[in-house]
C-alpha positions, -999 to +999 in steps of 0.1 A: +632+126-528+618+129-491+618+098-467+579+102-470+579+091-510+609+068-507+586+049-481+555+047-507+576+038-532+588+009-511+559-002-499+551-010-540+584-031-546+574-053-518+603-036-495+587-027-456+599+004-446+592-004-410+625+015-386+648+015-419+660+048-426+658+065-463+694+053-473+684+016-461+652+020-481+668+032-510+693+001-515+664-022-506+644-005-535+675-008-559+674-050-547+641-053-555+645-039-588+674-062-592+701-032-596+731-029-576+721-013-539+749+010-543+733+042-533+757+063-512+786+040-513+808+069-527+806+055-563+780+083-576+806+096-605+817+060-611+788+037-610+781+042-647+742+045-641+741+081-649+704+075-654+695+064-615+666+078-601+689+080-567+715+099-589+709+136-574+708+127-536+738+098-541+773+104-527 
C-alpha cells in the first residue's frame, strides 16, 4: 500500500499522520483497531494473523 493511502486510511481511525512515516502509521492503525502494532517487527511468518491487511509489505 503507498504512504498516500496508508495516510487516508489513518486519517479515518482517528490516527494523524502529521511527520509519522508509513511504518509508524501502520502500527498506529493496527492500535486503533485494537490489534497488536506489530507490523515489521520481524514476526511476519510467526505472528499468526495470516489474514493482516499489512501481511504483504510486513518483515
Amino acid at each position: 500500500m503507498k504512504i498516500t493511502e496508508v495516510r487516508t486510511l489513518a486519517k479515518k481511525k482517528g490516527v494523524n499522520p502529521v511527520g509519522k512515516s508509513k511504518e509508524t502509521l501502520i502500527r498506529a492503525i493496527q492500535a486503533a483497531e485494537h490489534n497488536r502494532d506489530c507490523f515489521n517487527r520481524g514476526e511476519s511468518t510467526r505472528c499468526g494473523q495470516p489474514n493482516c491487511a499489512w501481511r504483504v509489505d510486513c518483515k
